[in-house]
C-alpha positions as CSV (number, residue, x, y, z in Angstrom):
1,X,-92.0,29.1,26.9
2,X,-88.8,27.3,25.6
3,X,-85.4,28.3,24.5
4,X,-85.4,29.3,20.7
5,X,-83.7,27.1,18.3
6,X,-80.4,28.4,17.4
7,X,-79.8,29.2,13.9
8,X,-76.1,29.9,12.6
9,X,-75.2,32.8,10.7
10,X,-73.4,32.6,7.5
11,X,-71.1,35.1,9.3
12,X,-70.6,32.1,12.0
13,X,-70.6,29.4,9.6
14,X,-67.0,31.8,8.3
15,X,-65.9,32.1,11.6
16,X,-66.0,28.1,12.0
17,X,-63.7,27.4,9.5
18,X,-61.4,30.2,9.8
19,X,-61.0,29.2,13.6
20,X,-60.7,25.4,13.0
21,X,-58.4,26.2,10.2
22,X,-56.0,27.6,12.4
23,X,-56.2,24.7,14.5
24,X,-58.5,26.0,17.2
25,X,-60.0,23.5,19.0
26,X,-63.6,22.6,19.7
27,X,-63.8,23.9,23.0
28,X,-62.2,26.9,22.3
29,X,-64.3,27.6,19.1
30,X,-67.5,27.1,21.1
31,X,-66.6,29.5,23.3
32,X,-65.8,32.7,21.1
33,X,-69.2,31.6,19.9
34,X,-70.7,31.3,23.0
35,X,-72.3,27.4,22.4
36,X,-71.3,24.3,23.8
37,X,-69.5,21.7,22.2
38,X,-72.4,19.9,21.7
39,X,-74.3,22.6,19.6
40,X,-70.9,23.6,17.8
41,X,-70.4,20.0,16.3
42,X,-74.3,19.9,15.7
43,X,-74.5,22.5,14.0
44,X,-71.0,23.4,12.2
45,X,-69.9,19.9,11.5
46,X,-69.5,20.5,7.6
47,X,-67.1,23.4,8.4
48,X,-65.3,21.6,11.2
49,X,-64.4,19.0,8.3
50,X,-63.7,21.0,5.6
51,X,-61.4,22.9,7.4
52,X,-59.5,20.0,9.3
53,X,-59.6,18.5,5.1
54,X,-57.9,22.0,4.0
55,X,-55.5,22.2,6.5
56,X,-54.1,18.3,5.7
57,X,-54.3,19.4,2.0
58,X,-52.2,21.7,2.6
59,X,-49.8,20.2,4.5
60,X,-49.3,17.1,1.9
61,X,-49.0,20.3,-0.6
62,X,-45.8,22.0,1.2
63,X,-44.3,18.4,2.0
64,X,-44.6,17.2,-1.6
65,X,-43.3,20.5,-3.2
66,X,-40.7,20.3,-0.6
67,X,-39.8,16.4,-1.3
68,X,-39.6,17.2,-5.0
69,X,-36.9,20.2,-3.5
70,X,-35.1,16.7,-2.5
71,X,-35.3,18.2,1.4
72,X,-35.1,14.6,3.2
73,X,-37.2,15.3,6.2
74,X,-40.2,15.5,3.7
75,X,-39.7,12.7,1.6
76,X,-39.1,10.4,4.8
77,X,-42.3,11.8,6.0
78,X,-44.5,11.4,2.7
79,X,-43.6,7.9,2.5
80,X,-44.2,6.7,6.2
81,X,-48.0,8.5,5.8
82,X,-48.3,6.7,2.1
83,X,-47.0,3.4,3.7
84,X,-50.1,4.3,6.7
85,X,-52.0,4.8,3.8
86,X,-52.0,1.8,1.7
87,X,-53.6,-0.4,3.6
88,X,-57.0,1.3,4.3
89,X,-56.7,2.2,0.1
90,X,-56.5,-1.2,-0.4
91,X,-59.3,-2.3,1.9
92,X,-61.5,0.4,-0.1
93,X,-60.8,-1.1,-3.5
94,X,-63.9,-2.6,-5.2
95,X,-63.8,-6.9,-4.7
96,X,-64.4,-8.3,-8.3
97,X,-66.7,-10.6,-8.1
């Protein structure tokens, strides 16, 4: 007889993102759920993004509103990640033909 197929809980799915929000790690994650790695990113991997997205939105959220605040630590960093930046947005722009 083989091992059941796991099936996450909406109550996990919560978990997830709340733990990967606060910068968890994988590892870490997995085991307060008690799965591997492997069946953590299999399973969860739309909550492992979304969080990691939510926690860079708000980072470029505090920097800009501090860089508009004129605090120089926060504009110098805004425009070395939008100088990082520009070169993948332009590779992404549609060719005309």
């Amino acid at each position: 007889m083989g091992r059941r197929a796991f099936a996450p809980t909406p109550e996990m799915r919560r978990a997830v993102f709340s733990f990967r929000h606060g910068q968890m790690g994988h590892e870490r994650i997995a085991a307060r759920l008690g799965v591997t790695r492997q069946t953590l990113v299999k399973h969860f991997a739309e909550e492992l993004e979304a969080a990691s997205d939510a926690v860079q939105a708000e980072l470029l959220e505090a920097m800009w509103r501090a860089a508009k605040r004129g605090k120089a630590v926060a504009i110098i960093w805004l425009a070395r990640r939008f100088e990082r930046a520009r070169p993948r947005a332009e590779a992404e722009k549609p060719r005309s033909g």
